[in-house]
C-alpha positions in Angstrom: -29.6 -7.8 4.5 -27.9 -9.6 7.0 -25.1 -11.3 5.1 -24.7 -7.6 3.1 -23.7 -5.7 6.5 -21.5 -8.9 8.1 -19.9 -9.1 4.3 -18.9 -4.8 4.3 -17.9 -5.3 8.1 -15.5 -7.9 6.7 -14.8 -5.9 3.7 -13.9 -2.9 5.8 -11.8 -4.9 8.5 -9.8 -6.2 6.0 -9.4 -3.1 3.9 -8.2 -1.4 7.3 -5.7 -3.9 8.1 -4.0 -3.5 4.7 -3.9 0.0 5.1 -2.3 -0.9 8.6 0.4 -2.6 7.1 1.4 -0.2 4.6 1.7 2.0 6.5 3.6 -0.3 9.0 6.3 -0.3 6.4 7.1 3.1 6.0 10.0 3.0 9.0 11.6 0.3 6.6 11.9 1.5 3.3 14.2 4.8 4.7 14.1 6.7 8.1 15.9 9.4 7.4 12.8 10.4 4.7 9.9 8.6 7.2 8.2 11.4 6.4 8.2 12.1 2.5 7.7 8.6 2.4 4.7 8.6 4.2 3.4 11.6 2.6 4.0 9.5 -0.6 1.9 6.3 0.5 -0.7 8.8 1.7 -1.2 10.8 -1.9 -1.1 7.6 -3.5 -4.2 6.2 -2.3 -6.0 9.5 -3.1 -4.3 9.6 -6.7 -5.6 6.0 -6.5 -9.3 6.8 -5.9 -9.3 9.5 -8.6 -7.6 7.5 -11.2 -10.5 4.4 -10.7 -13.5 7.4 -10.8 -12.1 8.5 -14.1 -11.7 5.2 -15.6 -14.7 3.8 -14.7 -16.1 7.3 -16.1 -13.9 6.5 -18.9 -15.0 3.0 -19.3 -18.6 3.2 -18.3 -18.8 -0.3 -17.4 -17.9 -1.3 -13.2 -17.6 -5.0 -14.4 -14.8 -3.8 -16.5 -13.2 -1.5 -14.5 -13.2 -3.7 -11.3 -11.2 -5.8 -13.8 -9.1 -3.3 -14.6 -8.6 -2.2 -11.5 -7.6 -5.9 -10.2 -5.0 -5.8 -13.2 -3.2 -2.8 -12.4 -3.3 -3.6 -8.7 -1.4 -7.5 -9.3 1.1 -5.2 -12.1 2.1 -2.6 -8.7 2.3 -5.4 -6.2 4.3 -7.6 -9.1 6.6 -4.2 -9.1 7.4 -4.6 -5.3 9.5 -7.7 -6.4 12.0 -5.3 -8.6 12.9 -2.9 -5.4 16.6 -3.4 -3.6 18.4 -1.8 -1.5 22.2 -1.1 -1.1 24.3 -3.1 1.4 25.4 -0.3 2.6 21.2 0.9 3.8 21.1 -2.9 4.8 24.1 -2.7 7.4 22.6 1.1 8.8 19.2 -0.7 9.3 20.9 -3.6 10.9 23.0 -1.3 13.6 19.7 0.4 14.2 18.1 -3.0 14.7 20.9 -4.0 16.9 20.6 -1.0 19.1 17.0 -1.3 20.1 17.6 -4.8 20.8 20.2 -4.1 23.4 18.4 -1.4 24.8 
């Protein structure tokens, strides 16, 4: 019983800090949209939850669908590899950067 509550306290802690991160990003990937884009993280983890309730509905099996699941998560992290952005939003960030390190 022991080992169960330490292992979701982990689970959670871990989980949170992930969340953390993404949403750590969000000044990064465009700042003139911080806030579609973080409206667009946000629905994504709740179009996420409903999308794994109907497949494991769909599926019926959670040994399966945690596999699944696992899958499709390593195919949208493998995705993140793909994504570039102009020199010309690299050189705006870097001013940016450059400004709050002078000030």
């Amino acid at each position: 019983m022991t080992l169960a509550v330490v292992g979701m306290l982990l689970f959670g802690l871990f989980t949170h800090m992930a969340c953390g991160a993404t949403y750590a990003l969000v000044p990064f990937i465009d700042r003139k949209a911080l806030g579609g884009v973080a409206g667009i993280i946000g629905a994504g983890g709740n179009v996420g939850a409903v999308a794994a309730g109907f497949l494991l509905k769909g599926l019926g099996d959670l040994q399966q669908t945690l596999t699944m699941l696992g899958v499709l998560a390593t195919l949208a992290a493998l995705c993140a590899i793909a994504i570039r952005f102009s020199a010309e939003h690299k050189a705006q960030e870097q001013a940016l950067y450059d400004s709050a390190l002078a000030n």
